[in-house]
N, C-alpha and C positions, 0 to 999 in steps of 0.2 A: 584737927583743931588748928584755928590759925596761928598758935603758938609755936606750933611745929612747922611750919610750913617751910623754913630757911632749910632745916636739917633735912626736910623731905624730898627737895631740891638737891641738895645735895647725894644724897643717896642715890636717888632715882637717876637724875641728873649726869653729874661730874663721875659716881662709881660707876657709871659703864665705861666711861674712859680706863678708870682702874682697871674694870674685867677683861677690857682688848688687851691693854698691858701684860694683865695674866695670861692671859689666852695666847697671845703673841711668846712670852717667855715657855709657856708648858710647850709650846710647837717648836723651838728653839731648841728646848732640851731635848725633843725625840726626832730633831734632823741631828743634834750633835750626838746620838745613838744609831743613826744612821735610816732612820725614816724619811722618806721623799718629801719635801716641806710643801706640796697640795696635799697629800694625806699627812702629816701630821697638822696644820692648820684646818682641814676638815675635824678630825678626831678631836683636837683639841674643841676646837666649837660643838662640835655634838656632847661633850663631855660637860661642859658646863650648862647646856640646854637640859640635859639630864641632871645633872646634880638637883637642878633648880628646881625643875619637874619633880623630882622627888621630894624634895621641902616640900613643896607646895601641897602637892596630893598625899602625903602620907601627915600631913600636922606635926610631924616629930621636929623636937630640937635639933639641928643640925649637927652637932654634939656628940646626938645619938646614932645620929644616921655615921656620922665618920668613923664612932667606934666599932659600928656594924662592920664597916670595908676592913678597918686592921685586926690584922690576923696577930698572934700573940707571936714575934721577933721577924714579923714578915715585913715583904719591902713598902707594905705602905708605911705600916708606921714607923718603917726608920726614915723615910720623905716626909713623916711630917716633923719627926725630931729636928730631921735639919732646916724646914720651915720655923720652928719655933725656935730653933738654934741662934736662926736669922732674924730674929723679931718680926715675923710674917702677918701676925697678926696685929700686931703694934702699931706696926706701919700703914696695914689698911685702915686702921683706927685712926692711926693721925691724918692720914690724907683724908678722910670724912672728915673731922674736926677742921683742917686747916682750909677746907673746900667752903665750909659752912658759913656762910654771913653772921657775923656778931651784930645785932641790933643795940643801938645807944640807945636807951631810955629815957 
């Protein structure tokens, strides 16, 4: 709808900038774990190719799918404790919002 059309921009748009961001930080974290940073920026990129692919092809809430991967006191879910620790998801929210053109009326 052209009523959306500002937010769709954005999204589409400006969040792939977010997603190299993430991309860039996830491959960060596993060279300061001690992974070669050509494979952990490979890995990291195929991981979010997949993540997507999974949304996409299975219709599930993403939600669902993340509750799938954590295991009950396993290490995903304490990564995303500290993601939400962090206001990880807040953040990605605001930067969509702040990215978004406000139209005057």
């Amino acid at each position: 709808e052209e009523k959306h059309v500002d937010v769709v921009s954005s999204l589409c748009g400006s969040a792939v900038a977010f997603m190299y961001v993430a991309m860039e930080a996830m491959a960060d974290g596993a060279v300061l774990m001690g992974l070669p940073r050509s494979t952990a920026t490979r890995l990291a990129a195929q991981t979010l190719i997949g993540a997507g692919r999974m949304s996409l092809e299975s219709g599930e809430h993403s939600g669902t799918l993340k509750d799938r991967v954590c295991s009950p006191a396993g290490s995903t879910i304490k990564g995303i404790h500290v993601l939400e620790r962090n206001n990880f998801r807040a953040t990605l929210m605001s930067a969509v919002q702040a990215s978004t053109p406000i139209k005057k009326e």
